[in-house]
Structure formats: structure tokens, C-alpha cells
C-alpha positions in Angstrom: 0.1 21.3 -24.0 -3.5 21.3 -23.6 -4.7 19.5 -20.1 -1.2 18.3 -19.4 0.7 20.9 -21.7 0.4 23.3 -19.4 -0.9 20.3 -16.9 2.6 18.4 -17.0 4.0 21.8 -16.5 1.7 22.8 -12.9 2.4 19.3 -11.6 6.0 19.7 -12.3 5.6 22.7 -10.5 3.5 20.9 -7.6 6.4 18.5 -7.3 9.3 21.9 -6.6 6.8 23.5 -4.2 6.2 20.2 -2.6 9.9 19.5 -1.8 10.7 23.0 -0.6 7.4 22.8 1.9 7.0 19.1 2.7 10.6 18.2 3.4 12.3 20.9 5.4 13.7 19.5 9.0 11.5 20.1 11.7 12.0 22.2 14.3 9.8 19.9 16.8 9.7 17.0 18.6 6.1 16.1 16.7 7.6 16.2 13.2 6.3 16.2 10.1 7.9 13.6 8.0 7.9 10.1 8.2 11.1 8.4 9.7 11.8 4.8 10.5 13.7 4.1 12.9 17.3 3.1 12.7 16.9 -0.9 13.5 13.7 -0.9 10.4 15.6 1.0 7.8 18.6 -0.5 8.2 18.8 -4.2 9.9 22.3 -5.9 11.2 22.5 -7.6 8.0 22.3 -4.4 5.5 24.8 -2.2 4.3 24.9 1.4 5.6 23.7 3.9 3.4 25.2 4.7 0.2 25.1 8.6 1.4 26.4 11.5 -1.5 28.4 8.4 -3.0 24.7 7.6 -4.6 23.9 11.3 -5.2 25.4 11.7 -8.5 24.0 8.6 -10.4 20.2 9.7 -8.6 20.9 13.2 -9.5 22.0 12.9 -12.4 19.5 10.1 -13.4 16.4 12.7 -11.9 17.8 15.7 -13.9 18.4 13.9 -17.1 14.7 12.1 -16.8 12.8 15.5 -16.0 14.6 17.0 -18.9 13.4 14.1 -21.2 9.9 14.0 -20.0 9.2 17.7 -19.7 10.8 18.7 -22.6 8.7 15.8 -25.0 5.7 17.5 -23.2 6.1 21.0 -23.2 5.1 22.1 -26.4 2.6 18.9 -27.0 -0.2 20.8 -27.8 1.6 22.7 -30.6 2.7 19.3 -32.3 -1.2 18.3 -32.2 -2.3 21.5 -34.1 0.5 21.3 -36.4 1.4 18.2 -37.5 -1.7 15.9 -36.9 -4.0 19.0 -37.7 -6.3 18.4 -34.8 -9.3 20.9 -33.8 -8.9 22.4 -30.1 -11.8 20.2 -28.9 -10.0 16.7 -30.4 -7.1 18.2 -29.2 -8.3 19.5 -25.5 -10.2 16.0 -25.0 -7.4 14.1 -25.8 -4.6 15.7 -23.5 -7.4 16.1 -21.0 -8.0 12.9 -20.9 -4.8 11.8 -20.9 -3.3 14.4 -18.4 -6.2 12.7 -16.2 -4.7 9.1 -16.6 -0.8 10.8 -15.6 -2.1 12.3 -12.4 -3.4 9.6 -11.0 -1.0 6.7 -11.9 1.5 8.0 -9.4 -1.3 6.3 -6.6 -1.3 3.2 -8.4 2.7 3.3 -8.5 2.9 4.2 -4.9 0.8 1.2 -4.0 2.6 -1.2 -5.8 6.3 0.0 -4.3 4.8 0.2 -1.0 3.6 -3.1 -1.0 5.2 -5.1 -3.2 8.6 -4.3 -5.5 10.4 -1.5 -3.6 11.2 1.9 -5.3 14.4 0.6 -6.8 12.4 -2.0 -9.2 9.7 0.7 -9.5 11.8 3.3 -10.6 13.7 1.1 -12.9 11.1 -1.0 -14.6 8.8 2.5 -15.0 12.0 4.3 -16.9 12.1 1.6 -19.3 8.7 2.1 -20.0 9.1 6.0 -20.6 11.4 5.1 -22.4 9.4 3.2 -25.3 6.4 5.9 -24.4 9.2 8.6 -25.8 10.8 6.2 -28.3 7.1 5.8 -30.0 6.3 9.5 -29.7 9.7 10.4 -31.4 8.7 8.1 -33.9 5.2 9.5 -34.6 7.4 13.0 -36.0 10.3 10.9 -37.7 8.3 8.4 -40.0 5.7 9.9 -42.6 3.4 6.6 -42.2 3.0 7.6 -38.6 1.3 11.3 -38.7 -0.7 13.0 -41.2 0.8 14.7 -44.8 2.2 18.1 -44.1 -0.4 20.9 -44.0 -0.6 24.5 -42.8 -3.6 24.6 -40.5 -3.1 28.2 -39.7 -4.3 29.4 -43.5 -7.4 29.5 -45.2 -9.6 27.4 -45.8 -9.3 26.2 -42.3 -10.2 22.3 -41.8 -8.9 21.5 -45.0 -5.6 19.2 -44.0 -5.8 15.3 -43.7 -6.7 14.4 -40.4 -4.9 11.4 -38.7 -6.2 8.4 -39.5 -7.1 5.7 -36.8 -3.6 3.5 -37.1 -1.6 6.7 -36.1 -3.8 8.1 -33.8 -3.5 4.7 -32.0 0.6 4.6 -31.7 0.3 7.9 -30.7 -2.2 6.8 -27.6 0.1 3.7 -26.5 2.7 6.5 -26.4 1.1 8.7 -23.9 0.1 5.5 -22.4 3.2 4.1 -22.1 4.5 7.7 -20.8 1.7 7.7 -18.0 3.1 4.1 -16.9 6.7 5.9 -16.5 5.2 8.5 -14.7 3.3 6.6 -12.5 6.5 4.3 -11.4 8.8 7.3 -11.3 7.0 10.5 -9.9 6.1 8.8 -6.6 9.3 7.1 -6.1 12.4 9.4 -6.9 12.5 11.6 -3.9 12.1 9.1 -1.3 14.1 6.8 -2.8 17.1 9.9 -2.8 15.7 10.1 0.9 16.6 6.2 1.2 20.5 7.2 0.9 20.5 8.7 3.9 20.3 7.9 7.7 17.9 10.1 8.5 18.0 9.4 12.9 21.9 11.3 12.4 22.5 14.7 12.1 24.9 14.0 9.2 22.0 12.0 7.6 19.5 14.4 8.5 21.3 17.2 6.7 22.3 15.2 3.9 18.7 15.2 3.5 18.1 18.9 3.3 21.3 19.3 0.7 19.8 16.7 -1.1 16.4 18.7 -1.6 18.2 21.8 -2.0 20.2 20.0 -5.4 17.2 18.4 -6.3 14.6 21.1 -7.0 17.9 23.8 -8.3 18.8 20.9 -11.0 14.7 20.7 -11.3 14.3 24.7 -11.8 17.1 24.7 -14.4 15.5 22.0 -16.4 12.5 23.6 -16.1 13.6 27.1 -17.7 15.6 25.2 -20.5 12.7 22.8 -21.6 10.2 25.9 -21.7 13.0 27.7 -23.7 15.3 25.7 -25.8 13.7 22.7 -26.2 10.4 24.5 -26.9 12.7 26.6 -29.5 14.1 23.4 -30.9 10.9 21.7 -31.8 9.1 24.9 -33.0 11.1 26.3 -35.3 13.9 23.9 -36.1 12.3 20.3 -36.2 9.9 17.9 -34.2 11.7 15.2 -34.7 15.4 16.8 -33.1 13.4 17.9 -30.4 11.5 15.1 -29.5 14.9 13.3 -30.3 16.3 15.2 -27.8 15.0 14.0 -24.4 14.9 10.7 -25.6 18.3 10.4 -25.9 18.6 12.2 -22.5 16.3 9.3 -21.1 18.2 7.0 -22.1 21.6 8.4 -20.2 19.2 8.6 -17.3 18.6 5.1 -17.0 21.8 3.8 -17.8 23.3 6.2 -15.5 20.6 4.8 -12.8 21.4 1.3 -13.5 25.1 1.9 -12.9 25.3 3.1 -9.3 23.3 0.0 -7.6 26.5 -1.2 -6.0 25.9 1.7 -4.1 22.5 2.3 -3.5 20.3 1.5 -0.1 17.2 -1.0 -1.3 14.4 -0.5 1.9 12.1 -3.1 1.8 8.4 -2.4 0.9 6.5 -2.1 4.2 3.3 -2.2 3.1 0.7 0.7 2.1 -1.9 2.5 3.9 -3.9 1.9 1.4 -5.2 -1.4 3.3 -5.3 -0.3 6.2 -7.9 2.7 5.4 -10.1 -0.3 3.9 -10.0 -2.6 6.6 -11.3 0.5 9.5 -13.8 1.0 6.7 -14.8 -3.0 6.7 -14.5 -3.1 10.2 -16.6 -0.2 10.7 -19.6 -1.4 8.5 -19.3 -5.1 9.9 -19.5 -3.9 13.9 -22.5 -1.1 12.3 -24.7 -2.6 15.3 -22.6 -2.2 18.4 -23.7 0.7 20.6 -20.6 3.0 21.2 -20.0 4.0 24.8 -21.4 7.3 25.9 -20.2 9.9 28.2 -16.6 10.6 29.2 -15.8 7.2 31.7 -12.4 5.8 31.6 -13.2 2.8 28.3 -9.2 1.5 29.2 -9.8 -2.4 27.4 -13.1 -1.1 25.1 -10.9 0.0 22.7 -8.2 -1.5 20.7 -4.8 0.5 21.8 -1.9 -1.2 20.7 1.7 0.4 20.8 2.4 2.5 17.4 4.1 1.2 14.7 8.1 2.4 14.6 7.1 4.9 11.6 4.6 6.4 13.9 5.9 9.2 16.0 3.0 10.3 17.5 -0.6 9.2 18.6 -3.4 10.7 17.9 -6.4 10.9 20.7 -9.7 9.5 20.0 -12.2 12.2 18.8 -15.9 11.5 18.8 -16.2 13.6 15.2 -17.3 10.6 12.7 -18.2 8.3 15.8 -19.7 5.7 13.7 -15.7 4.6 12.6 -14.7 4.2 16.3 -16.6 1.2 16.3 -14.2 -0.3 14.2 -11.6 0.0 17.5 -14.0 -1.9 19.8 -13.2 -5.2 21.1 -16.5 -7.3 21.3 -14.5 -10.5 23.2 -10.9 -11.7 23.8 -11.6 -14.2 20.9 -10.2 -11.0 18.5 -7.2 -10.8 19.6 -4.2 -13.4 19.7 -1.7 -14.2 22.8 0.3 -11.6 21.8 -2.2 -8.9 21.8 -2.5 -8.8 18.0 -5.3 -8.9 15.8 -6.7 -12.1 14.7 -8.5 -10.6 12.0 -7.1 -6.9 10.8 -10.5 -6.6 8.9 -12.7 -7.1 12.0 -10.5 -5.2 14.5 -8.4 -1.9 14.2 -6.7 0.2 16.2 -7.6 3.7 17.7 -4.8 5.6 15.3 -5.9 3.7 12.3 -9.1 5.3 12.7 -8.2 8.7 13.7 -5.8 8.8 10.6 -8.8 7.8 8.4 -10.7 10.1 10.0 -8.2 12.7 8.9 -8.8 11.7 5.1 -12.6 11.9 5.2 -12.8 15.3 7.1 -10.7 16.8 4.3 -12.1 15.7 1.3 -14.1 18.5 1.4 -11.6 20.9 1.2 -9.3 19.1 -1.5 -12.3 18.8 -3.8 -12.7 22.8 -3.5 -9.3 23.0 -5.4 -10.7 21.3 -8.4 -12.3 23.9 -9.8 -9.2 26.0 -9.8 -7.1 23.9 -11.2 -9.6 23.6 -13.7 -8.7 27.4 -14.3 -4.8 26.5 -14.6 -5.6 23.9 -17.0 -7.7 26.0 -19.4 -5.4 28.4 -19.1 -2.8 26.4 -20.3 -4.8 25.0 -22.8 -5.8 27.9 -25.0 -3.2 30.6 -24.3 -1.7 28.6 -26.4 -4.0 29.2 -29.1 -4.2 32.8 -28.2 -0.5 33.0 -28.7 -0.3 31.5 -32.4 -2.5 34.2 -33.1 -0.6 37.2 -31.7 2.5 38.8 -32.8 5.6 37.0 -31.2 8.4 38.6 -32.6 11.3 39.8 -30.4 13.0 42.1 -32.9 13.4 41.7 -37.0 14.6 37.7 -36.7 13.5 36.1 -33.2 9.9 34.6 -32.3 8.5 33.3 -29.5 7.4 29.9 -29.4 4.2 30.0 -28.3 4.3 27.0 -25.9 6.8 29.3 -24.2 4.2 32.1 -22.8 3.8 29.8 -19.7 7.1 31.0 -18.5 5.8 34.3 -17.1 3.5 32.5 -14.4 7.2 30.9 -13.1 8.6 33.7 -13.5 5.7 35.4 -11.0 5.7 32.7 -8.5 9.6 33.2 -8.6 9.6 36.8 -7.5 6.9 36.6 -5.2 7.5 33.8 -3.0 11.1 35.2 -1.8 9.2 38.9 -1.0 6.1 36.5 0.5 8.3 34.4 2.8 10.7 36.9 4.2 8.9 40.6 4.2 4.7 40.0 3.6 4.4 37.0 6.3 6.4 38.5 9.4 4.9 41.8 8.6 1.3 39.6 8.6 2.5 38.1 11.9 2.7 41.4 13.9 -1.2 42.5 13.0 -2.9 38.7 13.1 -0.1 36.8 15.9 -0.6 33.9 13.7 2.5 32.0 12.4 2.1 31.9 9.1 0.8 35.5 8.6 -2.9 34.0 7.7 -4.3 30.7 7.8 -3.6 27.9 5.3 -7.4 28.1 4.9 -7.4 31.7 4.1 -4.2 31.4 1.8 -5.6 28.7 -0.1 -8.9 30.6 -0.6 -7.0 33.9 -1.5 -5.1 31.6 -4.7 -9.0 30.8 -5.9 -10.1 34.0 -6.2 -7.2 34.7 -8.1 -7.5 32.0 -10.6 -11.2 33.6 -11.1 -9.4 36.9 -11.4 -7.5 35.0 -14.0 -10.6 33.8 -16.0 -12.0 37.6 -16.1 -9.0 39.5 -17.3 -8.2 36.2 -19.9 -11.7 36.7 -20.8 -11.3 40.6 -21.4 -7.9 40.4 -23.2 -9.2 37.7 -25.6 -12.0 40.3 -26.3 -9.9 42.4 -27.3 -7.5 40.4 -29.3 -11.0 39.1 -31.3 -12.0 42.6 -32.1 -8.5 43.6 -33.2 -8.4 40.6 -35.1 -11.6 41.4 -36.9 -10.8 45.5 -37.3 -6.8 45.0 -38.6 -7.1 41.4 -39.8 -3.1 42.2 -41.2 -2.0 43.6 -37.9 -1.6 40.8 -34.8 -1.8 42.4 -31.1 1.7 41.8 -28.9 1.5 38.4 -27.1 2.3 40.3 -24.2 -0.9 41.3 -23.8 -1.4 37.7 -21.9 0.7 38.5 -19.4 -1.9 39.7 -16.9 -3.8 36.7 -16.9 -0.4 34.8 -16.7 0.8 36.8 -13.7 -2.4 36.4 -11.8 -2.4 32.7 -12.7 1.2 32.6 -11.3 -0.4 34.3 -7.9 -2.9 31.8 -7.9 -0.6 29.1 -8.0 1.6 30.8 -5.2 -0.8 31.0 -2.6 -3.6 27.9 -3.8 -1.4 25.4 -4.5 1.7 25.6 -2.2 -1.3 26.3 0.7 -2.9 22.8 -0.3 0.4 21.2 0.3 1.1 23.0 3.7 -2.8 22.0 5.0 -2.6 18.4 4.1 1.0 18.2 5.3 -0.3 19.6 8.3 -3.4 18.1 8.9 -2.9 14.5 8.0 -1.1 12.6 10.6 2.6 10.6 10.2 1.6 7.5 8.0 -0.7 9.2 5.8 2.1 11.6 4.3 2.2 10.0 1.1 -1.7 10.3 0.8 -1.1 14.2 1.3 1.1 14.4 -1.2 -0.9 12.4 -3.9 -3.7 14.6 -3.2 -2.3 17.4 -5.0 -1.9 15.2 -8.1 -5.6 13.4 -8.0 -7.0 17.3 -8.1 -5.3 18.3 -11.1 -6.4 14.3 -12.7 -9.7 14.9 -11.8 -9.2 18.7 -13.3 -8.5 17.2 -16.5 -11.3 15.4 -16.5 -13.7 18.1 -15.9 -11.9 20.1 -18.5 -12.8 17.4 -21.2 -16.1 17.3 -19.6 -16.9 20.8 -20.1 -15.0 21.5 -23.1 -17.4 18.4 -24.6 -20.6 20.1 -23.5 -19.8 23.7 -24.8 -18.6 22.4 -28.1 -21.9 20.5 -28.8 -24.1 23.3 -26.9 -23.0 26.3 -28.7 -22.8 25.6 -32.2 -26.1 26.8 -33.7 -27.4 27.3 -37.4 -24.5 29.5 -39.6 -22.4 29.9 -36.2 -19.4 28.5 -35.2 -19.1 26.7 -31.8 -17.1 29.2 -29.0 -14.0 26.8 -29.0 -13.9 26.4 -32.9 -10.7 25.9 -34.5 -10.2 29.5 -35.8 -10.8 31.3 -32.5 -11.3 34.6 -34.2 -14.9 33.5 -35.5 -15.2 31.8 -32.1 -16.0 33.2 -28.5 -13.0 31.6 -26.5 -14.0 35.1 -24.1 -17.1 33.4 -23.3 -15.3 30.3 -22.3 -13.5 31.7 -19.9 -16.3 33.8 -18.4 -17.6 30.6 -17.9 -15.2 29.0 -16.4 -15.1 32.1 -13.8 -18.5 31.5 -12.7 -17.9 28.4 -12.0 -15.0 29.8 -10.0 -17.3 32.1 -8.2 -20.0 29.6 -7.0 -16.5 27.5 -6.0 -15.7 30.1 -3.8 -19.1 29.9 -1.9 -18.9 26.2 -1.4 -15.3 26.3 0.1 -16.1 29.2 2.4 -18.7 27.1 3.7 -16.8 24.1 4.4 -14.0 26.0 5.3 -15.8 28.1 8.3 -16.6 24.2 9.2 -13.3 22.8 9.5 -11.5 21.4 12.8 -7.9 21.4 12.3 -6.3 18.3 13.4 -6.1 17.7 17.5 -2.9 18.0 19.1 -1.2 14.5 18.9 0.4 12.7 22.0 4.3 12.7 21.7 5.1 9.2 22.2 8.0 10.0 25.2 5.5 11.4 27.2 2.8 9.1 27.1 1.8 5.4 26.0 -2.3 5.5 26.8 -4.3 7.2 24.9 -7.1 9.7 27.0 -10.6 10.1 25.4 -11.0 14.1 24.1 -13.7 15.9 25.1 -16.3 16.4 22.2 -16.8 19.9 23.4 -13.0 20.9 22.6 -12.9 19.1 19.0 
């Protein structure tokens, strides 16, 4: 679908890199996910944990609510052309827009469970809400009243079908509205509420953890492949309405099936987000703007605010004089800010050394996330109008079969499938031999490698839709295969390979224990803010480049258009991407060692000239 055809598609992908990188168990004693220790997850009073008894009703709830969101989604922008005889700009905007809304919900949802319901009322109260999301968009393809009369867009004269009017246009919104509340609820909670099951300070618990993963993302990969096949299948060439039917139905299992294995379940407690604690070093900061900070390298033991680390902390991080101006938000002025017990009186007025040093983290990586903008900008376009490209072209697999067009996308997983396996176990430790580094190259270099791919992308997309045009225009009876896309396709997937899944390894890296969830929401605010610029610039080329007896580059009928042009553009912007990253990315400090909490319990100022 158009920003979150393809969009819904890269974030589902996001989610199976995520869980295979993000969630291994580590090999050292500073590890890399968050665990609480065994009197905060589970008190006296609280059952022990519901273990694989749980598994299959999460599982199976997971699998069946992937299958239903994905496969309503995956061929969303085919259903727009079709059957509410949309243009590609309506259509772009619209998803864009939309796609925008879905990726960053899951920060709202993660705020909420954090701090006030717990993932158990999150997850359950944001299924039921999918639910009537799928339920209205079902209904949109069932009911005449609800969608325009039937119409074949793809014949002359084009622009000639009944366009929606504003009454279905607006059930189909508070559809994808109510879908993006699901999403929000659900995306951010599943996983670590499947973590929840588990006692994750046993070895039993801890591999419990790793099968877990390992079921999750198989049963994801298998949904994946049917939803971009069947389902796709179903709803192109069979009807809208069974497939959309379809996962709704399968939603509707999933919840049930969720609802029935509570007896069972683990319910952790929300502890709170980080979300407040990031504002309150910021409000501390500004409000203590006139204190002078210490200078040189003297012992300040009782200057700053040191408290023990929380329990979910594992390790503390040293004070850094990079972005001094925050460390004033550790300094005690007087004893009046702190209580008997050593405490803050006011949270907003004093903070401690690690809450500034993890915020610190966030700032000195915004940089670098808003680099991958750009290139997911590339992936969404991508997405968007291959589709297009491939209702023009000849899919036909022999005298009876046809490829759905929604379907193309497949070849980028397929890519990403084959190369990761020959990546991980032959390219990397050959890598490791010539540049000693772990990882073969830097997560820096990786993820700059997956941009200039995506631009890659852009050129050969732009050069194969050429082609297609002139073809188009020379043998208007005779379509090109729609296997000429699969260069751009396969590059796309090598973008995806080495941009994305690096993002995910850098901020899981780089951010320290209690900002984990942060790193992982990242990934989705780039591809909202993506979908955004895609509207943004789809918007400005549609009004810019219509001119007196020409059509516009993204114009409905993309043979009198310049959809080449497009994604020339969008290359360019690529390119002068690739200049600002490399700048900021020369500039980067990775993330100081942190203190191992055995081995130490004060904190030692760094020297500046080793940051």
C-alpha cells in the first residue's frame, strides 16, 4: 500500500530484525536488555510465571493478529485505485499520512502501559479496537453505500469513475484510525509482555526467552509469506470483501484466544516511563541554567547527585563533560533538596548523574537517526509506486496465473532472506580478519553502506521506469515483464539489510539500560516521520509540475507521466543525505564504557580528553 502498503510491510519487517538483533542473550556481564530483578518482577505475594503454559494462547494470539492486520494491509493501495478510484497523489497522501499516525502511536501506547495500565490491559483494550478498525474496513468492500459504484480505472478515458464521496471517505478514515489505535496498544506491548512469562534471572527462564523469540519471528515469517501471497491473491482476484473478511475473522480468534489464557498469564506492574524522567533533567537543567559547573578534574564526591541505581539498571554510566550544560541538572545547591533518606524532594529540580548521561545518549544521536529519514523515504516510495508500475506490466506466470501486483514486494524479503545467512556466517568473519573489528565494519559504516543503496535503488527504479514508459509508448499492446523491477527490489532489499538492521544494532548499542524501549521506537518514528515527508513531497511535485497541456509527473496514468523523474529526485535527495550523515557520523563518540555495578558503587569523573 502506498506509505504504509509497503510501509506496514518495512515496519513489520523492522519488528523480525528487531527480535533477532535486540533480544539475543548476552554474552557479558554489561548486558544489553533490560532485566528486573527477581524480588521487582515477581513479589512474595505473586504467582510465578506462567512459562510455555502461556505460550500457546500469546502465540497463538500474536500469529493470528499479525495475519489479520497484515493481510487487511497488504494490498491497501490496490483497493484505493480500484474500488474508490483514487488518483496516486489522493491515494499517496492519504496512506502517507496515515502510515505517519501508525508509526508513532506505538510511543503513545508504550507511555501509557508503562505508566499507567500494564501490557495486559493495553494489549487487550488495543485488540478490541483493531478489531472495529478491521470490522469498518471490511465493511467499506461489503456494503455498496459505503464505496464508490464499480468502475474500471485502468481503461480509457481515465478520471472518469465516481470518486468517493465525503460520508465514505470518512468511515474509511475512522477505520485506519481505529487500526492505528490497535497498533499503537499492541506493537509495543506483545513481545515484552511474552518476555513477562518468563523468569528471566534463571537459566530455564532465560532460555525460555530465546525459544520464545525463535517461535515468534518463524510464526511471524510464515505470516508474512502467506499474507503477501494468498491473501494478496484472495483479494485481487477473487473478492475484497473475502479477503478483507479473512483477517477479521482471524482477529477475532486472536483476541478470544488472548482473553482465554489469563488464568495463566504473569501481569507486571507498570513501573513508570522514561519518558518523565528525560523531561524532568531537561526542567532541571533550564531551572539551575545559572549555576557555574565545577572545572577541572578535582574529586566533586557530594556536588553531584549520585544515588544507587535503580534495580532495572545494570550498569552506571560515568559523567562525561560532552553537553555540560545538562550536568547541572545533577548538582545539589543545599541539603534542603534532598530528604532524610537521601531522595529527592523535588525530581524536577534535582536529578541524578545516570539520568543525565542516559539523556545525553538521546540527544547525541538524534543526529544520526534523522539521517535514516531520507532512506526510508526511498523504501516508502518504493513501495508506493511499484505498485503502480506493476498494474502496468505483464504479470502473467503462464496461460492462467497472474501476479497480484501488491505481491512484487516479496522479492526485497526474499533478498534480505538470502543475504543475511551468507552476511552473518561467511562476509563478517572474513571482514574480521582484514579490519580486527567485531562486526566486520562499524554499525556506522553499515548503516551508511544501506543508504547508498537505497539511492542505488532510486537510480535503477528511475532507469527501469524509463524504459517501461518508452515501451509503453512504442508497443502500447505489448506490456514489459514485471520482472524488470526486480533490480530496484533487490537493491532495496540490500538496503534494508544493512540500513535498517544497523540502526537497530547502533541504538541498541549506544543507548544505555533504561532507554531500550526508546531505541527501539526510534526505528518506528523514522519511518512516521518518512511518511510524512513522502506526502510532503509527493504534495509539492504534484502542484509544481503540472504545466499548460502537461500532465503532472505523478498523474494517474503514469505512462503520460514522469514517475522516472520522481525517483531521480528522490535520489538526489539521497545523495545530499549521504553528505550530511558522513559529517555527523565522522563526529560521533560511541557511548563510554559503563561501570559494572559489582565492581564499583561511585561514580569517577571522565576525562574530557578521552570522550
Amino acid at each position: 500500500m502506498v506509505g504504509d502498503q509497503k510501509q506496514k510491510e518495512r515496519s513489520s519487517s523492522v519488528q523480525w530484525y528487531c527480535g533477532a538483533r535486540c533480544f539475543q542473550k548476552p554474552s557479558s556481564p554489561e548486558r544489553e536488555d533490560v532485566i528486573l530483578s527477581d524480588s521487582k518482577r515477581h513479589p512474595p505475594d505473586q504467582k510465578k510465571p506462567g512459562g510455555w503454559k502461556a505460550m500457546p494462547y500469546i502465540l497463538g494470539n500474536e500469529t493470528f493478529e499479525r495475519l489479520a492486520t497484515i493481510g487487511l494491509l497488504a494490498n491497501f493501495m490496490v483497493y484505493l485505485l480500484k474500488e474508490y478510484h483514487m488518483n496516486q497523489t489522493s491515494a499517496a497522501n492519504i496512506l502517507n499520512i496515515w502510515g505517519g499516525v501508525t508509526n508513532f502511536a506505538p510511543l503513545l501506547g508504550a507511555f501509557i502501559s508503562d505508566t499507567y495500565t500494564g501490557r495486559f490491559k493495553t494489549i487487550t483494550f488495543a485488540s478490541i479496537a483493531a478489531i472495529l478498525g478491521m470490522l469498518t474496513v471490511t465493511l467499506t468492500a461489503w456494503l455498496p453505500q459505503l464505496h464508490p459504484p464499480k468502475c474500471d480505472v485502468a481503461k480509457p478515458p481515465f478520471g472518469q469513475c465516481k470518486s468517493a464521496n465525503s460520508m465514505q471517505l470518512g468511515v474509511l478514515v475512522m477505520g485506519l484510525g481505529l487500526l492505528s489505535i490497535g497498533t499503537g496498544g499492541i506493537r509495543p506491548c506483545s513481545i515484552p509482555f511474552g518476555v513477562d512469562q518468563f523468569d528471566a534471572t534463571t537459566d530455564e527462564g532465560v532460555k525460555g526467552i530465546n525459544s520464545f523469540f525463535n517461535w515468534y519471528y518463524t510464526t511471524f515469517t510464515v505470516v508474512i509469506l502467506i499474507t503477501q501471497t494468498v491473501l494478496v491473491y484472495i483479494q485481487d482476484s477473487v473478492s475484497w470483501v473475502i479477503g478483507f473478511g479473512i483477517p477479521t475473522v482471524l482477529m477475532i480468534g486472536a483476541i478470544i484466544l488472548f482473553l482465554v489464557g489469563k488464568k495463566v498469564y504473569v501481569l507486571v506492574e507498570p513501573e513508570g516511563s522514561i519518558f518523565s524522567e528525560i523531561g524532568q533533567v531537561l526542567v532541571a537543567a533550564y531551572k539551575k541554567r545559572r549555576l557555574t559547573l565545577p572545572q577541572g578534574q578535582m574529586d566533586h564526591h557530594g556536588i553531584f547527585y549520585d544515588p544507587p541505581p535503580k534495580l532495572f539498571v545494570l550498569s552506571k554510566l560515568p559523567l562525561t563533560h560532552q553537553f555540560r550544560f545538562l550536568n547541572k541538572a545533577a548538582m545539589i545547591v543545599d541539603n534542603n533538596e534532598l530528604k532524610p533518606d537521601g531522595t529527592p524532594v523535588n525530581q524536577w529540580r534535582l536529578c541524578s548523574i545516570q539520568q543525565v548521561e542516559e539523556v545525553k545518549c538521546l540527544i547525541k544521536i538524534i543526529p544520526i537517526w534523522a539521517a535514516g529519514i531520507i532512506s526510508f523515504t526511498s523504501i516508502s516510495q518504493q513501495g508506493t509506486f511499484t505498485v503502480s508500475q506493476a498494474m502496468k506490466m505483464n504479470r502473467h506466470l503462464g496461460p492462467k496465473f497472474q501476479i497480484p501486483p501488491g505481491t512484487v514486494g516479496v522479492i526485497s524479503m526474499i533478498t534480505i532472506g538470502l543475504w543475511l545467512p551468507f552476511y552473518d556466517t561467511v562476509l563478517v568473519p572474513a571482514l574480521r580478519k582484514i579490519t580486527k573489528h567485531e562486526g566486520g565494519i562499524t554499525l556506522l559504516q553499515r548503516i551508511g553502506i544501506g543508504m547508498i543503496f537505497s539511492i542505488l535503488s532510486m537510480i535503477v527504479a528511475g532507469l527501469v521506469e524509463r524504459g517501461r514508459r518508452a515501451s509503453a509508448h512504442l508497443h502500447p499492446l505489448s506490456q514489459v515483464s514485471v520482472f524488470w523491477l526486480a533490480p530496484q527490489l533487490i537493491l532495496m532489499g540490500f538496503c534494508e539489510a544493512f540500513n535498517i538492521i544497523g540502526q537497530i544494532e547502533f541504538f541498541n548499542k549506544q543507548f544505555p539500560d533504561h532507554m531500550k524501549s526508546i531505541a527501539n521506537s526510534l526505528l518506528f518514528c523514522s519511518f512516521g516521520f518518512a511518511s510524512y515527508l513522502s506526502s510532503l513531497l509527493i504534495t509539492i511535485v504534484h502542484g509544481v509540475t503540472a504545466r499548460h497541456g502537461h500532465p503532472d509527473w505523478l498523474t494517474n496514468d503514469i505512462d503520460a507521466g514522469r514517475l522516472d523523474y520522481f525517483y531521480f529526485l528522490i535520489a538526489g535527495l539521497g545523495g545530499l543525505n549521504i553528505v550530511y550523515f558522513l559529517y555527523f557520523a565522522r563526529r560521533y563518540r560511541y557511548k563510554s564504557g559503563t561501570q559494572s555495578l559489582e565492581d564499583q558503587n561511585d561514580l569517577e569523573l571522565v576525562d574530557p580528553t578521552k570522550q
